[in-house]
Residue, then its C-alpha position, 0 to 999 in steps of 0.5 A: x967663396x962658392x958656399x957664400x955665393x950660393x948664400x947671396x954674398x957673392x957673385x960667381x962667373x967661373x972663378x971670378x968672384x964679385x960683391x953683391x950688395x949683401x957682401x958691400x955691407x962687410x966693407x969698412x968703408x961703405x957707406x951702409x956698412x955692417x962689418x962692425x956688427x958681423x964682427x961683434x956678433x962673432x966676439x966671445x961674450x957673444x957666442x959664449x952667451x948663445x951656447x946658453x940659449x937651453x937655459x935661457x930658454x928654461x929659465x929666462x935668464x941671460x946667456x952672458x950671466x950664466x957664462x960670464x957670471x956678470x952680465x954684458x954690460x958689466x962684463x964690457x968694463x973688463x973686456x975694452x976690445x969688446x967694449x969696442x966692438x960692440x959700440x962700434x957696431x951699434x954705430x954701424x945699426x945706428x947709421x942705418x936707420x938714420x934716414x928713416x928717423x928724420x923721415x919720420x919726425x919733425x925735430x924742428x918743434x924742440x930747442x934740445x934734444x937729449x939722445x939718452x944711451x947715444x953711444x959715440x953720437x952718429x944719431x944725434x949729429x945726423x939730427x942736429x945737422x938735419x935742424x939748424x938751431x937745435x942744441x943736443x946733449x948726448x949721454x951715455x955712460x963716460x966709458x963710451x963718451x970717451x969714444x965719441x970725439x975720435x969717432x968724429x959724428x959730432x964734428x963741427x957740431x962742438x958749439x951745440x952738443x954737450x957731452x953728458x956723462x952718467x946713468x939713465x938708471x940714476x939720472x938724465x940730462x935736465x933742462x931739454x924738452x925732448x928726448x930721444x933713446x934709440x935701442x935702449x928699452x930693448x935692453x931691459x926688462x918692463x920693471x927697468x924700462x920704468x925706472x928710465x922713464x919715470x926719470x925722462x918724466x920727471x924732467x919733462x914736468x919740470x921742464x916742459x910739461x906741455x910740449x916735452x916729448x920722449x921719442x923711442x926709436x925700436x923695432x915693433x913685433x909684427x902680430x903675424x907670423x911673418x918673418x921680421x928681423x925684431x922676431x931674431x932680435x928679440x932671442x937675441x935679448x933673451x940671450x944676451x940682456x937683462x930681461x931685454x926683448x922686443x915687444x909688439x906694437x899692441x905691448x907698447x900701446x896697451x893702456x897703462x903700459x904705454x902710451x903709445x901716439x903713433x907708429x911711424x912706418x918708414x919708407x927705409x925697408x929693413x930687407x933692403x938695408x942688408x942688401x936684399x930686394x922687395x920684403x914687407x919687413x920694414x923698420x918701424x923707426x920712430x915710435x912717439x910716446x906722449x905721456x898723457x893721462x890718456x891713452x891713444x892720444x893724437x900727435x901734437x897734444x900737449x903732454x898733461x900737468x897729470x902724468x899716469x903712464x907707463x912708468x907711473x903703472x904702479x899707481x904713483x903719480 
């Protein structure tokens, strides 16, 4: 307790020890809670997949594969407890950003918003119950939507929220005119991001060619050599995904790579959400895509009968 003391977790008084509020976030039941994710990140796959971090480093091949022979989401079909853990953690990283979401977007302009890799639903639900009359789906593989009622984030919301199974590399909700995906592009490498937006693109010109949008909620690089949590979470990707990363906010919004229309900068400091003070570091927590045939297009223009972004780059159209 006296090296977590000197770390900031607790205070010290003699021999009496209390919480800061960077120990508060390793309570179940606080409100800001990080436990599930500290005990996730202590969980085999891991750990097993950082010991691997040389080879990811030569090769840039993920840690889990070369520990595991399989990488983590397929490993988490043979590991449930994992499984468990790891979405519960996501929950915990999902209730944190919640308020800087709806600060940063109007849902109100949607009648439906899908949430694709929605996890156990804490996002969706804090969105739908942030905008009355708005109908959700969220989807997810039905592995993890088994979770999602005990889970209880959708409670009371059961007349406006489907539960859709499946996935997002082969298919995505039809019939919504947004979409929302928080933490997924991260994941997976620029060739897989395509693939899932190629899909959320093609819906929205069936749908709602002219005001569909899809909204990405990550982590945005700073340029500088700053300190940034995205800076730790993109090895973190390196690691432990697919040809995952972070990338820069002039990756995102490079011409014919994305089409990027805004940064939302929120107000909710990434420092001060693990129970630090002051820090530069914030969470960028709304990036909005407009699939356009231009790039750097303003908020609010309509989404072009002629799609040429990031997941046409090859040339298809």
């Amino acid at each position: 307790m006296r090296l977590l003391s000197s770390l900031g977790v607790f205070t010290q008084t003699g021999n009496h020890f209390g919480l800061t509020p960077v120990g508060e976030l390793l309570q179940s039941h606080s409100s800001r809670s990080m436990r599930d994710l500290a005990v996730m990140f202590n969980d085999p796959w891991s750990t097993a997949a950082w010991t691997e971090l040389p080879h990811s480093v030569r090769t840039g091949g993920d840690g889990v594969t070369k520990a595991f022979g399989k990488n983590t989401f397929e490993l988490f079909h043979d590991e449930p407890d994992q499984a468990a853990n790891f979405h519960a953690a996501m929950t915990n990283f999902s209730r944190s950003v919640v308020d800087a979401t709806l600060e940063a977007y109007d849902f109100s302009h949607f009648s439906h918003l899908a949430d694709v890799g929605g996890g156990h639903g804490v996002l969706l639900g804090s969105i739908l119950r942030h905008t009355p009359g708005l109908r959700g789906v969220l989807f997810d593989l039905p592995e993890v939507l088994a979770g999602a009622p005990a889970a209880g984030h959708l409670a009371s919301l059961e007349d406006r929220v489907e539960l859709q199974p499946g996935s997002f590399f082969e298919t995505v909700p039809t019939g919504v005119d947004a979409y929302i995906l928080k933490s997924i592009i991260h994941d997976w490498s620029d060739d897989h991001s395509r693939r899932i937006l190629r899909l959320l693109r093609d819906q929205l010109a069936a749908c709602d060619p002219e005001n569909g949008r899809v909204l990405l909620c990550e982590m945005v690089v700073p340029d500088n050599g700053a300190p940034a949590p995205a800076k730790f979470l993109d090895i973190e990707m390196l690691v432990c995904t697919i040809g995952g990363k972070e990338r820069t906010a002039s990756t995102f919004s490079a011409s014919r790579s994305a089409i990027l229309a805004y940064l939302f900068p929120s107000r909710a400091d990434w420092v001060r959400a693990l129970g630090k003070q002051g820090g530069d570091s914030r969470i960028w927590a709304g990036i909005h895509y407009q699939i356009d045939n231009e790039s750097g297009v303003a908020l609010g223009e309509s989404v072009a009968q002629k799609f040429i972004d990031w997941a046409s780059k090859d040339g298809s159209q």
